[in-house]
N, C-alpha and C positions, 0 to 999 in steps of 0.2 A: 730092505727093512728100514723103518723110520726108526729117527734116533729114539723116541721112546719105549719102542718095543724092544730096541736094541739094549737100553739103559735095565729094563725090564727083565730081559732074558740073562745079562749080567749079573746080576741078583739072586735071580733063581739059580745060575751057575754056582755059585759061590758060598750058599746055604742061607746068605742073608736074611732076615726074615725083618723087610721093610718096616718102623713104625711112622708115626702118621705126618711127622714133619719132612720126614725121610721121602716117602713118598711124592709128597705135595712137592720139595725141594724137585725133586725125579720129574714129575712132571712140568712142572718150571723150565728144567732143563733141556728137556725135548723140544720147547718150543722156541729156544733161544733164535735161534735163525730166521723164524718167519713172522715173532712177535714185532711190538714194536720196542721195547724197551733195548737200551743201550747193551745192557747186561744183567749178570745175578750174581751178587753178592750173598755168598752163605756164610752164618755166624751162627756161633752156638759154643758149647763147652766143649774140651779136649776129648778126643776119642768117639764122639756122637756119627762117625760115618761121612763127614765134608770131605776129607781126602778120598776117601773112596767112590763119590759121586764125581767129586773134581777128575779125578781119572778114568774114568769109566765115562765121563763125557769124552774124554783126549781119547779113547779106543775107543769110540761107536764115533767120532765127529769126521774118521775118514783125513785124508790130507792135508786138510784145510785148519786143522787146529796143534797150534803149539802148546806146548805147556812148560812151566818152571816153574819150581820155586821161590818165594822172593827174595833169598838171599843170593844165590845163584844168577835170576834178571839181572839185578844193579851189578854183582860184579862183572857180567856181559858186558852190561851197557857201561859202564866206568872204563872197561878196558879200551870201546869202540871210543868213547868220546876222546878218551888219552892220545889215541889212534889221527886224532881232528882238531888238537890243541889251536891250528892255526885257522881253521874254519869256520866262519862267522855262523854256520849252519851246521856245527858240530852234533848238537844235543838231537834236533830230527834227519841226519843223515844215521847218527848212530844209531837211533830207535829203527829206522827203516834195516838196517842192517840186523839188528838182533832179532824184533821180530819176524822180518821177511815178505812171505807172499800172503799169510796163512787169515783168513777171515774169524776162527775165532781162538781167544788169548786166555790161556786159563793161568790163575795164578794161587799159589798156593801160598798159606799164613800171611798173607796182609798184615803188615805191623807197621805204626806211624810213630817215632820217637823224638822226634824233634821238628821242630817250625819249617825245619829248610826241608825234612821229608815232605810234609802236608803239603807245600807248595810245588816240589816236583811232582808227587805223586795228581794232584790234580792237572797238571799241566800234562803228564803223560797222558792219562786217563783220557782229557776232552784231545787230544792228539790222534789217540787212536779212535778216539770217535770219527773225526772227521777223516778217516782214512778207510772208515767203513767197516774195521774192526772193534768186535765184539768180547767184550770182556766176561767170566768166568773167574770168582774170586773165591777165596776161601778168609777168614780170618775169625782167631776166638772172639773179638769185640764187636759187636755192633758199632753201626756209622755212629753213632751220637758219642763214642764210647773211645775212639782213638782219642791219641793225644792226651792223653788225659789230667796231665800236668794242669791246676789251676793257671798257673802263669801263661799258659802258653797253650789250652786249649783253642781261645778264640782263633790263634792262625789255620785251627784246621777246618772252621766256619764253610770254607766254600767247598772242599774238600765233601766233608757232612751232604751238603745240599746236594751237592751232584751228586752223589750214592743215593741219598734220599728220591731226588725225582727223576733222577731219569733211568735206574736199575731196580730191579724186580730184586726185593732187601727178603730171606727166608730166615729165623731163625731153625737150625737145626737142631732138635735137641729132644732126645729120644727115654733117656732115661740112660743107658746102659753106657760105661764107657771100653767098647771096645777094645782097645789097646792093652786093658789089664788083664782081657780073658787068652792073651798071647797069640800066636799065630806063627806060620812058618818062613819069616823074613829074618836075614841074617841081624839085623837087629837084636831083633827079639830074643836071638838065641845070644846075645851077649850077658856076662854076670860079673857079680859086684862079688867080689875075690876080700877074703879076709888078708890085716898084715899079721904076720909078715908074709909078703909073696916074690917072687923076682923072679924074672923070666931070664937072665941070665944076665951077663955082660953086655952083649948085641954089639953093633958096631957103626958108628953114624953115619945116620940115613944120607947125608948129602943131598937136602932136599934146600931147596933156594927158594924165596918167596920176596919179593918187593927190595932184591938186593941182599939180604941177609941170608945166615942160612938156619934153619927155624931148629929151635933144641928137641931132636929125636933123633933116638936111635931104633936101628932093623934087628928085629932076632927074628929067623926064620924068616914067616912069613906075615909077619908082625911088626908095627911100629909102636913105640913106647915112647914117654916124656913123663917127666915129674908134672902134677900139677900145679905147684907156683911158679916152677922155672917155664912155664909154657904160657897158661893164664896169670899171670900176676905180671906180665911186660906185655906191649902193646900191639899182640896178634890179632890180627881178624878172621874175616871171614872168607878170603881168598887164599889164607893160609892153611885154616881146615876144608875147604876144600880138594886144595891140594894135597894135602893128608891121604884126605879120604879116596881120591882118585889113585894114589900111589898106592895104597892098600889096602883092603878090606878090613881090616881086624884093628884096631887104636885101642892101646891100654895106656891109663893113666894111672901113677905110680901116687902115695901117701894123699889121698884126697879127706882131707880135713873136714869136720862140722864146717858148713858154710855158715854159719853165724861169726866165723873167726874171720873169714876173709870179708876184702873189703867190696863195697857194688859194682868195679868193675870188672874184680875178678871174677864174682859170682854172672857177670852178664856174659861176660866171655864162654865162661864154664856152657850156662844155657843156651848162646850159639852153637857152641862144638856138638851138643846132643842133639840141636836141632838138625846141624846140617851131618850130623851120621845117620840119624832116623831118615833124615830125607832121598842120602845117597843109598842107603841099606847097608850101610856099617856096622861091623859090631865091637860093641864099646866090651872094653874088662876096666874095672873100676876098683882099684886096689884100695878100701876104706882104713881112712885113718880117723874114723870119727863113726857116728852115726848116721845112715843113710835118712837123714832127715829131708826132704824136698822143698818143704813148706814157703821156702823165701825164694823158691823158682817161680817163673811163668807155669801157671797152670798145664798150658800144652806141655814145655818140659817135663814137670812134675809125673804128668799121664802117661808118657814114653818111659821116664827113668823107672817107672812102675811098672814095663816090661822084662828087667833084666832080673833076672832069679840069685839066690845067695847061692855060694858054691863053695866046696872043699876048693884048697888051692890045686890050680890044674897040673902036669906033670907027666 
């Protein structure tokens, strides 16, 4: 079966009922390996269907295609290059290493936030080009649209152009946002818990991350943190990941009106939902505020719009 029909019959599997960027995107995608273009870049609003074409090429591409998220790549590749501190040839031994054998590269939520992103992130990019790997992107912004910082736009100038001319650019963007009509992923089944709630005592997790040991504790089979003692100090994203790999289920204790905290608590906050939506975690969200969104990334905002209000559980 050719990937399109294959892309095609996934679809039909699944109930989806294609609209017409969707589509077009679909067909785009089937010809990634024989066109000419470097790769396809899909953008569009939260929820419009990009992850589930992105994956639905990763199962019809056969052996040959990897896939990741992009918080997940960099912590890959951070860990490989740490791996090669002494290596003049650190940064493409490590890429050869986290990529591998695989011809084509799918990446999921593309996000540029600083100058020294744009400039790796094109230097990956024309990397894997010359390696004969083909790229597979997801992200809410269009190329014109990263960075978007006036000061610090212009560094992602080449960035821009290389998405522009050598990747087949779809916006997807269908009307419906999916994620809020729910679905059966552990995700989804997570809920925003009135206070007061407490899962009990628990007892600490012992979990270690970059030398420290990160503030959570285990009830059952459950991991728990306050949210300022968690986000409000200087965790990342190798630490929710490791969260989420150690357990399925992550509750966060007293979560405040985010208009009270400050931007990089709130950005932390929107990593941790991103990288549970993306491992299939399910979040409990103990509000100590109103489940207001609005000062999230859109894509966050669409996910946290999957989790339902619930009596406290017991």
């Amino acid at each position: 079966m050719d990937v399109t029909a294959c892309l095609l019959e996934r679809a039909a599997a699944s109930g989806l009922q294609l609209g017409g960027t969707q589509e077009g995107a679909l067909r785009v995608l089937g010809q990634l390996r024989v066109g000419p273009a470097t790769g396809v870049y899909l953008h569009g609003p939260a929820g419009r269907g990009k992850t589930w074409l992105l994956d639905a090429v990763a199962a019809c591409g056969g052996n040959g295609v990897r896939r990741y998220h992009w918080s997940e790549f960099f912590t890959r590749l951070d860990a490989e290059v740490g791996r090669r501190l002494t290596d003049p040839d650190r940064l493409p031994r490590a890429l050869d290493e986290v990529v591998g054998p695989c011809d084509v590269l799918c990446f999921d939520e593309v996000q540029v936030t600083d100058p020294d992103d744009a400039g790796l992130v094109e230097h990956l990019l024309r990397r894997l080009h010359a390696r004969g790997t083909r790229v597979v992107a997801t992200s809410n912004q269009a190329p014109h649209e990263l960075l978007p910082d006036p000061h610090w736009h212009h560094w992602a100038r080449g960035l821009i152009r290389l998405l522009e001319e050598q990747y087949v650019v779809c916006r997807v963007d269908d009307g419906t946002d999916y994620r809020v009509l729910g679905g059966g992923t552990r995700f989804a089944g997570g809920r925003l818990l009135p206070t007061p709630y407490s899962p009990g005592a628990g007892t600490p997790a012992a979990l270690v991350s970059g030398g420290r040991a990160l503030p959570v504790v285990r009830h059952a089979d459950e991991l728990w943190a306050r949210f300022r003692t968690l986000l409000g100090s200087p965790t990342g994203r190798q630490d929710y990941l490791l969260m989420c790999r150690e357990q399925r289920t992550l509750g966060l204790l007293d979560v405040p009106a985010l208009h009270l905290v400050d931007d990089d608590t709130r950005t932390r906050f929107a990593l941790l939902v991103d990288i549970a939506y993306d491992t299939d975690t399910r979040l409990l969200l103990v509000m100590d505020g109103p489940a207001d969104w609005s000062l999230l990334p859109p894509r966050t905002a669409s996910r946290l719009q999957m989790l339902r209000r619930a009596e406290p559980l017991g």
